[in-house]
C-alpha positions in Angstrom: 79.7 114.3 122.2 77.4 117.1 121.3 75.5 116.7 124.9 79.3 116.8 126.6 79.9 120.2 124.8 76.2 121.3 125.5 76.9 120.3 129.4 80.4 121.9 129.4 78.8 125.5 127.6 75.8 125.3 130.0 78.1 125.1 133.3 80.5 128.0 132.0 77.4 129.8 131.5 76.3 129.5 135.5 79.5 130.6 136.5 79.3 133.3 134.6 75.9 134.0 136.0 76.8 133.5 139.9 79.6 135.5 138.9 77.8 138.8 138.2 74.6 137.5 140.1 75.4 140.3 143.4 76.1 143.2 141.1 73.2 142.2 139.2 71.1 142.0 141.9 71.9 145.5 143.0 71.4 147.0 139.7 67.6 145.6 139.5 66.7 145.5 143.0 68.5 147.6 144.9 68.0 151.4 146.5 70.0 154.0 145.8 72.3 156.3 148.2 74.9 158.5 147.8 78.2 158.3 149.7 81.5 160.7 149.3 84.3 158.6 147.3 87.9 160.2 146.7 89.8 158.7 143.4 93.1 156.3 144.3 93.9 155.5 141.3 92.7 157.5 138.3 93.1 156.4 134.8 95.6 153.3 134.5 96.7 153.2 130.6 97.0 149.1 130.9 93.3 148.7 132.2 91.5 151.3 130.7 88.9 153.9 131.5 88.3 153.3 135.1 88.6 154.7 138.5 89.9 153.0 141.9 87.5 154.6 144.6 87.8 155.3 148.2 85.3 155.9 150.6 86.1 158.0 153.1 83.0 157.2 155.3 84.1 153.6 154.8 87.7 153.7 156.3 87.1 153.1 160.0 84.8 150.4 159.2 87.3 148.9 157.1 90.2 149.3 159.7 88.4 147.9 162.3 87.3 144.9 160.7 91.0 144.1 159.1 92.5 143.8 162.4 89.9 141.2 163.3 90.7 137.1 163.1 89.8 135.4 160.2 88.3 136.8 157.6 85.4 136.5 155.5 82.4 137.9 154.9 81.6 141.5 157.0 78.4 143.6 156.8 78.9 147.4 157.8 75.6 149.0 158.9 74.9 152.5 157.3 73.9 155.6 158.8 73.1 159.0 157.3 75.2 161.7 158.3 75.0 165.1 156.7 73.1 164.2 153.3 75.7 161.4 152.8 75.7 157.8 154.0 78.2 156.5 156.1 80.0 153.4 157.6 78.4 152.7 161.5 80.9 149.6 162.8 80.9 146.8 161.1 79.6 143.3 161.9 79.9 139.5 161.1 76.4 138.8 161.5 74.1 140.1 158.6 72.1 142.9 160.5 68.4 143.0 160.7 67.7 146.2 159.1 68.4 148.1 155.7 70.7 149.8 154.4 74.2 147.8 154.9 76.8 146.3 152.9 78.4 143.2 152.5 82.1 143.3 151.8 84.9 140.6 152.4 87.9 141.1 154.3 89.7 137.9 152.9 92.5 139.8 151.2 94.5 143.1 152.7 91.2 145.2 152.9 87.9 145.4 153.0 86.5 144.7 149.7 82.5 146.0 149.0 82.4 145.4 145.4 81.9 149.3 144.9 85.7 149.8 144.7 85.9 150.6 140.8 83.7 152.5 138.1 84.7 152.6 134.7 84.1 155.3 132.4 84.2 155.9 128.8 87.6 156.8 127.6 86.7 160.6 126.3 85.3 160.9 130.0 88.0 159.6 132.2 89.8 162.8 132.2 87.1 165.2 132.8 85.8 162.5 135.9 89.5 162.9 137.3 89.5 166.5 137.3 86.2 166.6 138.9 87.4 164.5 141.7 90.3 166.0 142.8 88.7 167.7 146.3 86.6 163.8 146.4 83.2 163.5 144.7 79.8 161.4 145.7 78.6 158.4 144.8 75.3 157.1 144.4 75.6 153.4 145.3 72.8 151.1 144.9 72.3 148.4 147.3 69.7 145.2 147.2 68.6 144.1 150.3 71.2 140.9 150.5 74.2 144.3 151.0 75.1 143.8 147.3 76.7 147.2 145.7 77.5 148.7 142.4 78.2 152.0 141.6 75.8 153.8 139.6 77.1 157.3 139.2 80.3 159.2 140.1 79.9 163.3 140.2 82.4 165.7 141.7 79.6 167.3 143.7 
């Protein structure tokens, strides 16, 4: 009994794991870069502290690959464009060269995993104010295209 309970809590444990495994990744491995965001969805009282983000250097990209067939997995190339990194096309293939992120475009857009920061509650406020006229990101990517916000800054 106890090695079926041992089994059971070590399984739940690697789902958990490949779970957060691609944000992970990026947190350790990855390179920073810093793309313009603009809130969607500022503070929601039933979720907490956290911010829906668009990226406006994102949106063609995004577009683009959600009128394609199928779905799945889609890697947009970046490209630096005025101090700020942007979307250059997107692909199916995984491209060659660094930086790029992989998104999915299963569900009704394109999905990067960089779509939502949270804040601390006293903070949310002041964060919202700041991004009114949009803000930057600095993004940090792992060379597998796996994102996670690291900062948010009305700049």
């Amino acid at each position: 009994m106890m090695l079926k309970i041992a089994a059971l809590a070590a399984t739940q444990l690697a789902l958990v794991g490949l779970a957060v495994a691609p944000q992970l990744s990026s947190r350790v491995t990855g390179e920073d870069y810093r793309m313009a965001v603009r809130p969607v969805d500022p503070i929601d009282p039933f979720r907490g502290a956290y911010v829906t983000l668009s990226y406006p250097g994102l949106r063609e990209a995004g577009r683009a690959a959600e009128r394609s067939d199928g779905g799945g997995d889609v890697y947009v190339p970046l490209v630096e464009k005025d101090g700020s990194w942007v979307g250059d096309g997107w692909t199916r293939e995984r491209p060659d060269t660094m930086p790029y992120l992989t998104c999915d475009d299963r569900s009704w857009e394109l999905r990067c995993g960089i779509e939502s920061y949270f804040v601390p509650q006293d903070r949310a406020q002041e964060l919202e104010d700041q991004l009114v006229d949009g803000g930057v990101a600095t993004i940090r990517i792992d060379s597998r295209g796996n994102a996670s916000v690291v900062t948010v800054s009305g700049d």
